[in-house]
C-alpha positions in Angstrom: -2.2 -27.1 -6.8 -0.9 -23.3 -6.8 -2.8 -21.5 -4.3 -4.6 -24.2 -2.5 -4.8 -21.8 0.3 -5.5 -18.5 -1.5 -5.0 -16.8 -4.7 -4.1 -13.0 -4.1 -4.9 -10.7 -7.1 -2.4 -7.2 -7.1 -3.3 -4.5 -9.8 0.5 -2.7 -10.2 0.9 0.6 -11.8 3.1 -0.4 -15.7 6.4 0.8 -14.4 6.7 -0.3 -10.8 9.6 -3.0 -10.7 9.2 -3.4 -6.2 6.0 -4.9 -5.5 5.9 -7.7 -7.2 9.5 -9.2 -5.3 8.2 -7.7 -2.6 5.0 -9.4 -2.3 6.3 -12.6 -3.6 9.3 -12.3 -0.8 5.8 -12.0 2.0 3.8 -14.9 0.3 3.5 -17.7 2.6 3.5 -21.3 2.0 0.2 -22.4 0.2 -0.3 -19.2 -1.0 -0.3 -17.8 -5.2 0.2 -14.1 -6.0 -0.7 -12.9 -9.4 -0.5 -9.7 -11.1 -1.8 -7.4 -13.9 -0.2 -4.2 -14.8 -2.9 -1.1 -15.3 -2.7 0.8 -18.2 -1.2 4.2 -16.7 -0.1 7.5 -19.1 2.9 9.6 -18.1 6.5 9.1 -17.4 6.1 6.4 -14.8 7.9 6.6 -11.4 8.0 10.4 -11.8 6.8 12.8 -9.5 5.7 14.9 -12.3 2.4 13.2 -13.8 0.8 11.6 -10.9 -2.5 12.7 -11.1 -2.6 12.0 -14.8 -1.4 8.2 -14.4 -3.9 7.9 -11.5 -6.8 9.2 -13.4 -6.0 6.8 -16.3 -5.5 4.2 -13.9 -8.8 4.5 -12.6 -10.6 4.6 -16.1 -9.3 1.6 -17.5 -9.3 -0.3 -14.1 -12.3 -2.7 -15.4 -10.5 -3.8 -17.8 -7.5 -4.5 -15.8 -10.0 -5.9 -13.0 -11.6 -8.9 -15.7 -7.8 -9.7 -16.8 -6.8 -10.5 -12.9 -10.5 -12.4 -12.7 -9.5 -15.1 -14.6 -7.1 -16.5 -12.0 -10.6 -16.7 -9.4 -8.4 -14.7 -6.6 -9.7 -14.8 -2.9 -9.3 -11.1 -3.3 -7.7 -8.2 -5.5 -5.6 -5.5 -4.3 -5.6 -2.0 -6.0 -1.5 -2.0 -4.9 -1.0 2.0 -5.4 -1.4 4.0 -2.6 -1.6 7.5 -4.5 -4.5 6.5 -7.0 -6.7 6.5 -3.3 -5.3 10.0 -2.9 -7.4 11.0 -6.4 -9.9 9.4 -5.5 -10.7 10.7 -1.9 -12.7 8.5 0.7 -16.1 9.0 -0.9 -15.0 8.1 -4.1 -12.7 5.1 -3.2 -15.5 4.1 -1.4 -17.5 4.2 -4.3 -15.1 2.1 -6.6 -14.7 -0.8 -4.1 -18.5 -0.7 -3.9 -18.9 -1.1 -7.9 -15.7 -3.3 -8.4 -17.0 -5.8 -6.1 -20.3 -5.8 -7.1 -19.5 -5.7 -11.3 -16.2 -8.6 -10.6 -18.2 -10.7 -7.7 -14.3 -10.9 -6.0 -13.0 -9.2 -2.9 -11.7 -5.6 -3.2 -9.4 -4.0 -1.5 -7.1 -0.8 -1.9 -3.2 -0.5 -0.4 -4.6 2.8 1.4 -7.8 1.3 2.8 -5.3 -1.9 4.5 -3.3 1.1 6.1 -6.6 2.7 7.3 -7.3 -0.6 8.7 -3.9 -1.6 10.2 -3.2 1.6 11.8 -7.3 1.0 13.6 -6.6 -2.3 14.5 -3.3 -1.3 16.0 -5.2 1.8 17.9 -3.2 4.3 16.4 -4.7 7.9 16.5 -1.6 9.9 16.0 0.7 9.3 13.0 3.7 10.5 11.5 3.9 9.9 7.5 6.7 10.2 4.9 6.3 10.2 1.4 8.1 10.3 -1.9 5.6 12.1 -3.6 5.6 15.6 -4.6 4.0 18.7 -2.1 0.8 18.1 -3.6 0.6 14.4 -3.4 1.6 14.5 -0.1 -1.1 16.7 1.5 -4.0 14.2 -0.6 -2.5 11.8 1.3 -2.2 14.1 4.4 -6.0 14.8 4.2 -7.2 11.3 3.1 -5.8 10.3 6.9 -7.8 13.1 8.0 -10.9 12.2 6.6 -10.8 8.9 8.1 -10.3 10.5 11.4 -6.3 10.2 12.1 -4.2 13.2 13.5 -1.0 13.8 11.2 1.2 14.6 13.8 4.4 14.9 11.9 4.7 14.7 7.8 7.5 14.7 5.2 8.9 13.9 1.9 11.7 11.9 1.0 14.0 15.0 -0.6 15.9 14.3 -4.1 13.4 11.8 -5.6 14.1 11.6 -9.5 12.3 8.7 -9.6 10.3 6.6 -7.0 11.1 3.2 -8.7 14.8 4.3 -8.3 15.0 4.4 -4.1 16.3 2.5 -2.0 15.1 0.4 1.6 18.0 2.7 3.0 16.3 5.6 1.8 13.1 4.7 3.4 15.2 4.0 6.6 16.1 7.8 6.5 12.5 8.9 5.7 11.3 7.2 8.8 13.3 8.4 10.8 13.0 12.0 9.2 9.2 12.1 9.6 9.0 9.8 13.4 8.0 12.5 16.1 7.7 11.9 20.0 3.7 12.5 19.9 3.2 9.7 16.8 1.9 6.2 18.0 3.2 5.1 14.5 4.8 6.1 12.0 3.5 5.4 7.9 5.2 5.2 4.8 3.3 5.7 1.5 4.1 4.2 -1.4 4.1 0.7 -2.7 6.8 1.8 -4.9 9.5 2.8 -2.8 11.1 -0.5 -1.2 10.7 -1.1 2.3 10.9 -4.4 3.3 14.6 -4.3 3.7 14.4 -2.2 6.6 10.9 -1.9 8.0 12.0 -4.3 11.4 14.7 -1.9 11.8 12.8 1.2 12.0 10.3 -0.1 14.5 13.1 -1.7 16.3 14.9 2.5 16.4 11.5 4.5 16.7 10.0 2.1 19.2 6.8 2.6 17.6 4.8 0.6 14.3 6.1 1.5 11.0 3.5 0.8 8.6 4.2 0.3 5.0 1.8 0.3 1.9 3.2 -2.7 0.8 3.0 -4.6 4.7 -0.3 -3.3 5.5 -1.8 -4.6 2.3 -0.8 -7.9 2.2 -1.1 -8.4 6.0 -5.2 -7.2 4.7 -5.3 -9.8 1.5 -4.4 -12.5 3.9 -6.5 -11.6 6.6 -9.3 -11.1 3.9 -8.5 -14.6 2.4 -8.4 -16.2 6.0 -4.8 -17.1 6.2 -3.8 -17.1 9.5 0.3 -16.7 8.8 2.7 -15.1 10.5 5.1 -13.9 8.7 8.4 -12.6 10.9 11.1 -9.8 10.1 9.1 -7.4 8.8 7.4 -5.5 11.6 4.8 -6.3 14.0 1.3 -5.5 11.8 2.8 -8.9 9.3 3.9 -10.7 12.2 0.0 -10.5 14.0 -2.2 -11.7 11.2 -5.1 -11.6 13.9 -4.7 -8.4 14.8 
């Protein structure tokens, strides 16, 4: 039986070609992923458009929410970081609140599992990269703030064309670009922009967590699901499941 030990729903912006190898690559035994692609307008992967594709995002997400429902998931991710940017912590708060209650399934956002990895790991003091353009990145600067972080240190990754075309090298060099002496941790945004290849490798060179959209929210959907799994190589947060 697929998913004897949970079903994990992920929402994916159209265009994104990482997450879903990259969640598959994290799935433990036992354990089904499934996807639906949200209906999103703009040049996708563009930094250009953003805000547009969120907004559409988030009004046809009920649709794209009864699609993943079929598959009876132990829980459904919203897997792109930015849309929480749009929406703000109010607001996000708000759509969990009315997803949940309109689907009857779990719902969780790839922002709100950082906001909850970097509190379970303590971390008042972070350091962020991004790939996003100058006005993404502040949303996503004062979204941390609202939930009570400090944003120690904060960057962009320079030369983006289009997220979808980086590279786990490039996030490498983003890490380190943004990592500052006062950061407990450092956080990458971004679901989009591949991490996995290096993440262990940047905690291993900064000393510190490196927390990735993608790690945090599966290390979340499991821990939501109850799956106790560790899951080595990729950083401590996916390696603690009980954290």
């Amino acid at each position: 039986m697929a998913g004897y030990r949970a079903r994990l729903g992920f929402l994916i912006p159209p265009g994104n070609p990482t997450t879903e190898p990259e969640v598959i690559r994290l799935t433990p035994p036992g354990v089904s992923v499934h996807f639906t692609r949200m209906v999103a307008h703009g040049v996708t992967g563009s930094l250009d458009g953003q805000e547009e594709r969120n907004r559409t995002q988030i009004a046809h997400l009920d649709d794209n929410v009864a699609l993943l429902s079929m598959v009876n998931p132990s829980v459904m991710v919203l897997a792109h970081t930015a849309t929480s940017y749009t929406l703000g912590k109010q607001g996000e708060a708000e759509l969990v609140e009315r997803i949940q209650r309109s689907s009857g399934f779990r719902f969780i956002t790839a922002f709100g599992s950082v906001v909850e990895a970097l509190q379970r790991l303590g971390v008042e003091r972070v350091a962020v990269g991004t790939p996003y353009s100058e006005a993404s990145t502040q949303q996503c600067k004062a979204n941390l703030e609202a939930y009570g972080f400090k944003v120690v240190s904060i960057g962009r990754l320079g030369g983006v064309q289009n997220i979808y075309d980086e590279t786990p090298e490039r996030a490498y060099s983003l890490a380190r670009q943004v990592d500052s002496v006062d950061a407990q941790a450092v956080f990458l945004s971004g679901v989009g922009m591949p991490t996995l290849e290096t993440l262990a490798m940047m905690e291993q060179d900064l000393g510190k967590p490196v927390i990735s959209s993608t790690a945090a929210m599966m290390w979340n959907a499991l821990r939501i699901a109850h799956v106790s799994a560790p899951i080595n190589g990729f950083g401590r947060l996916l390696a603690n499941p009980n954290l």
